[in-house]
C-alpha positions in Angstrom: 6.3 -64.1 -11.1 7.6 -63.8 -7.5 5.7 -61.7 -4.8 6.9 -58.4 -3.6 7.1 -58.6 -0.2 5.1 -56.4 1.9 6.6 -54.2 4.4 4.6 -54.3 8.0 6.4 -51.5 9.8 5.6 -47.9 8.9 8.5 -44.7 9.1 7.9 -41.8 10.8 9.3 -38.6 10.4 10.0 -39.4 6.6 7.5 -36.3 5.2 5.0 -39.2 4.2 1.9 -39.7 6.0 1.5 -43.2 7.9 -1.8 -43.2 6.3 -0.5 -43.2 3.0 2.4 -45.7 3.6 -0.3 -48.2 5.2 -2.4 -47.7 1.9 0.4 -48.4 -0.6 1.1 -51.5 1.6 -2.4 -52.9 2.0 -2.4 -52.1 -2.1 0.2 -54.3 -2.5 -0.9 -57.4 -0.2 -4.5 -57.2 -2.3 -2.2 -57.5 -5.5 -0.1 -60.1 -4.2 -3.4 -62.0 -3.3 -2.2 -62.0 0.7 -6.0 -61.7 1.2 -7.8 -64.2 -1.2 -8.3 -66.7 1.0 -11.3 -64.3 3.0 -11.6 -61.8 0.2 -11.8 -59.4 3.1 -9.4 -56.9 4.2 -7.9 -57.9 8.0 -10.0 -56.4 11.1 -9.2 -53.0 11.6 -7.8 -53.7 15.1 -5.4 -56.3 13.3 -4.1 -53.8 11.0 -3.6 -51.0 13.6 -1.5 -53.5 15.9 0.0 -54.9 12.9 1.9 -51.2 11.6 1.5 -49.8 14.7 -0.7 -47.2 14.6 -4.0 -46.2 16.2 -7.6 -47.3 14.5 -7.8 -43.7 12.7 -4.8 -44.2 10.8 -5.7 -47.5 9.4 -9.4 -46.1 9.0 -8.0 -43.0 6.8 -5.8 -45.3 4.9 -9.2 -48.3 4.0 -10.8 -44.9 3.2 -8.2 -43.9 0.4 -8.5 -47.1 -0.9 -12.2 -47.1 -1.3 -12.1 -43.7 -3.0 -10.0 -45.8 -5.5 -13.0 -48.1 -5.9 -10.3 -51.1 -4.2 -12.2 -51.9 -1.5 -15.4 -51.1 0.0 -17.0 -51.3 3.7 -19.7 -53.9 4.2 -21.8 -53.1 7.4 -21.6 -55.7 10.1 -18.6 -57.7 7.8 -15.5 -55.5 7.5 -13.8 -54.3 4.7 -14.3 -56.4 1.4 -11.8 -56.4 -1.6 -13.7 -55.0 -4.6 -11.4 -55.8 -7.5 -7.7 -56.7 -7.1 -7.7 -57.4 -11.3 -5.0 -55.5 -13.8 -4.9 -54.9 -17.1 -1.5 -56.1 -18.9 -0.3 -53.8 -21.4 2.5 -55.4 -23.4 5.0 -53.0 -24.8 6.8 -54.7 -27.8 8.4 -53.5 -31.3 4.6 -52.4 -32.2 3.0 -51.0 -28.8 -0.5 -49.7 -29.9 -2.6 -48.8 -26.7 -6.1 -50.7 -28.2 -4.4 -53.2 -29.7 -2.5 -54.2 -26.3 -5.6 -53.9 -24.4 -7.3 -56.5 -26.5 -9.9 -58.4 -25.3 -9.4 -57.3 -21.6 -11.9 -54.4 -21.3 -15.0 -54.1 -23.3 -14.9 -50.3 -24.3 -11.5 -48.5 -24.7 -11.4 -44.7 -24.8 -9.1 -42.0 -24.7 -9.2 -38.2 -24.2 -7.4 -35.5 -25.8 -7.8 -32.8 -23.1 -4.8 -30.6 -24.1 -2.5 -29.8 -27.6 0.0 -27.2 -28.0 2.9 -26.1 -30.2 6.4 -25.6 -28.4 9.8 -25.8 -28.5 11.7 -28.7 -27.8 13.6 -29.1 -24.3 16.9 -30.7 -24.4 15.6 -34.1 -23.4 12.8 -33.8 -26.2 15.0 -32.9 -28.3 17.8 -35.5 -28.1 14.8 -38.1 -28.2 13.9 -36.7 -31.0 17.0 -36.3 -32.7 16.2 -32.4 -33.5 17.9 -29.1 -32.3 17.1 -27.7 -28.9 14.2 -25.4 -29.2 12.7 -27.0 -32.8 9.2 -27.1 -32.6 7.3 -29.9 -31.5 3.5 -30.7 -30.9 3.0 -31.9 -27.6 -0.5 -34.0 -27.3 -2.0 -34.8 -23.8 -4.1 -37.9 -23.4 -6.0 -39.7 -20.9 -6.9 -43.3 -22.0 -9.2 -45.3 -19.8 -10.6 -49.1 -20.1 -14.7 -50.1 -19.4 -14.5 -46.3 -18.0 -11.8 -46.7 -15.4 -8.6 -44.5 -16.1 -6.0 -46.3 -16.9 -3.2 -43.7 -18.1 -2.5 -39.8 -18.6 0.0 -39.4 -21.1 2.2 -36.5 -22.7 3.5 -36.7 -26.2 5.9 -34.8 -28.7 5.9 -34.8 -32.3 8.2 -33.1 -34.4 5.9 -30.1 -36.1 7.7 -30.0 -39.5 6.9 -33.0 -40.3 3.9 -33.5 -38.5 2.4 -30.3 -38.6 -1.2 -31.5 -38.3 -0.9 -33.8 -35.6 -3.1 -32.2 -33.1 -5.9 -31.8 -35.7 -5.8 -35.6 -37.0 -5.3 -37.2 -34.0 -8.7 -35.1 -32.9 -10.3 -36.0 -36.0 -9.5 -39.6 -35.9 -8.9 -40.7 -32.0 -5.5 -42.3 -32.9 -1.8 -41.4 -33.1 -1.3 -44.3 -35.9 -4.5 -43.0 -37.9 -2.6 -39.4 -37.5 0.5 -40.7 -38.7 -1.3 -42.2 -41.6 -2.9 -38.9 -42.2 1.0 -37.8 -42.9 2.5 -40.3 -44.7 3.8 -42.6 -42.0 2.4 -45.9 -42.7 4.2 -47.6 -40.2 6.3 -46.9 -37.0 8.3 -49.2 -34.4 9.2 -48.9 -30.6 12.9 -47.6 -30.4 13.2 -47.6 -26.4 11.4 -47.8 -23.2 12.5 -46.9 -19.7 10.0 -47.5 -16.6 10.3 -46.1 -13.1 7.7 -46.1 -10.4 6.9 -43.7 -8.0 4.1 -41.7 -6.0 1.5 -40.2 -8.4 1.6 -35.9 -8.1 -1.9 -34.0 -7.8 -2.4 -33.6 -11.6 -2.0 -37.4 -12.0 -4.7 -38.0 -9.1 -7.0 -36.0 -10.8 -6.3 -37.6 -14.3 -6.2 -41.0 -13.1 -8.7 -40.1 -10.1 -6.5 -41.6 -7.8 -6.4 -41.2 -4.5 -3.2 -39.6 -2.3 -0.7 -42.4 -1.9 -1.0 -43.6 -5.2 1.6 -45.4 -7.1 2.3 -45.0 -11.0 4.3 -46.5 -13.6 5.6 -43.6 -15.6 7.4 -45.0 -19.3 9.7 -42.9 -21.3 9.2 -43.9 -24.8 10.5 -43.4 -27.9 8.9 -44.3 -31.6 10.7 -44.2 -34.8 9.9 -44.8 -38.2 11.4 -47.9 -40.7 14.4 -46.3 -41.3 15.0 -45.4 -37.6 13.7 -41.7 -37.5 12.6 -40.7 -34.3 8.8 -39.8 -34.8 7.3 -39.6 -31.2 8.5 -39.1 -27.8 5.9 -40.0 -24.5 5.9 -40.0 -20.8 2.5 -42.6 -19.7 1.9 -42.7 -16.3 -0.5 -46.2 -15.2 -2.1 -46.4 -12.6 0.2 -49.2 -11.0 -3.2 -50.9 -9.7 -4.6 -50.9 -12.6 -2.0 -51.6 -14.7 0.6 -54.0 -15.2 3.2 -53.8 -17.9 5.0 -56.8 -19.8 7.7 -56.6 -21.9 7.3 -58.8 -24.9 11.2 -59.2 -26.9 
């Protein structure tokens, strides 16, 4: 897979903090393995000549990135490069969130920290395939691999023909054990759409991220054999934890 080039230069006056754009591209140099050769991030002084900016700057930005557990200062030998590894999560006709993980993290958990019944928005709904304000249940998730976040996720479910999902997916810890619970035996992935963009401040606390951060967010949508829409998601990854593959 090709690198993504790494932008030196910083923009001012754009409403985002040079700290921030100076994390996101020192993120992106320890993924493209710019650094391996020392394992170290470059000198302070080096950075701040390098964007432009003065030692606080770059300081605030190595300081984000240690809050994210990325890298970590080492007295009297810079800044050294904790963990530059992701987790690939393949999304395919059968996307199952423990299942794609496999082997790569020991322990796999995930967190049902919200559930509600509401009505169906217009993009929900045409997801869906239901009427505008039908009744779904909406399930909010964080999953998380060896104890490291790895995703916050919101899902809908149409209530009248899932009507317990909230309770069985509690019960049970999975959305395909719910669907069993139903009736569903088996379901298939209809569509996926992926954009990235800067995580907001409930997706830094989920994810415990730090300002800056980047996420993958994936529109999904589920459906039965016989092509019933069953389940519409928006997952956020944490891009640095994360990467997605498409399998066809």
């Amino acid at each position: 897979m090709a690198k993504v080039a790494v932008r030196k230069t910083v923009e001012r006056q754009t409403g985002v903090a040079l700290w921030r754009q100076i994390a996101d591209r020192i993120r992106l140099a320890i993924s493209n393995g710019d650094y391996d050769a020392t394992g170290m991030v470059p000198p302070e002084t080096a950075l701040a000549e390098e964007f432009g900016v003065n030692r606080h700057t770059v300081r605030s930005a190595l300081s984000a990135l240690a809050d994210e557990g990325l890298v970590r200062a080492v007295q009297g030998r810079g800044t050294l490069i904790e963990r530059k590894e992701r987790v690939t999560y393949p999304i395919s006709r059968r996307t199952r969130f423990s299942q794609g993980l496999g082997r790569q993290v020991k322990e796999i958990g995930t967190r049902l920290f919200a559930h509600a019944q509401v009505p169906a928005s217009g993009e929900i709904a045409a997801a869906l395939g239901i009427a505008p304000g039908a009744g779904v249940i909406e399930l909010r998730t964080v999953s998380s691999g060896d104890g490291r976040p790895l995703s916050a996720a919101v899902s809908y479910f149409p209530a009248d023909r899932f009507p317990r999902m909230a309770e069985e997916y509690a019960r049970l810890g999975s959305i395909t054990k719910a669907f069993a619970a139903h009736g569903l035996g088996d379901y298939v992935r209809a569509s996926t759409e992926i954009v990235a963009r800067h995580a907001d401040a409930e997706e830094l606390a989920l994810l415990a991220l730090s300002p800056g951060a980047i996420v993958l967010e994936a529109h999904a949508v589920n459906a039965d054999l016989e092509g019933r829409p069953v389940e519409f998601s928006r997952t956020r990854f944490a891009a640095d934890r994360m990467k997605l593959r498409i399998e066809t």
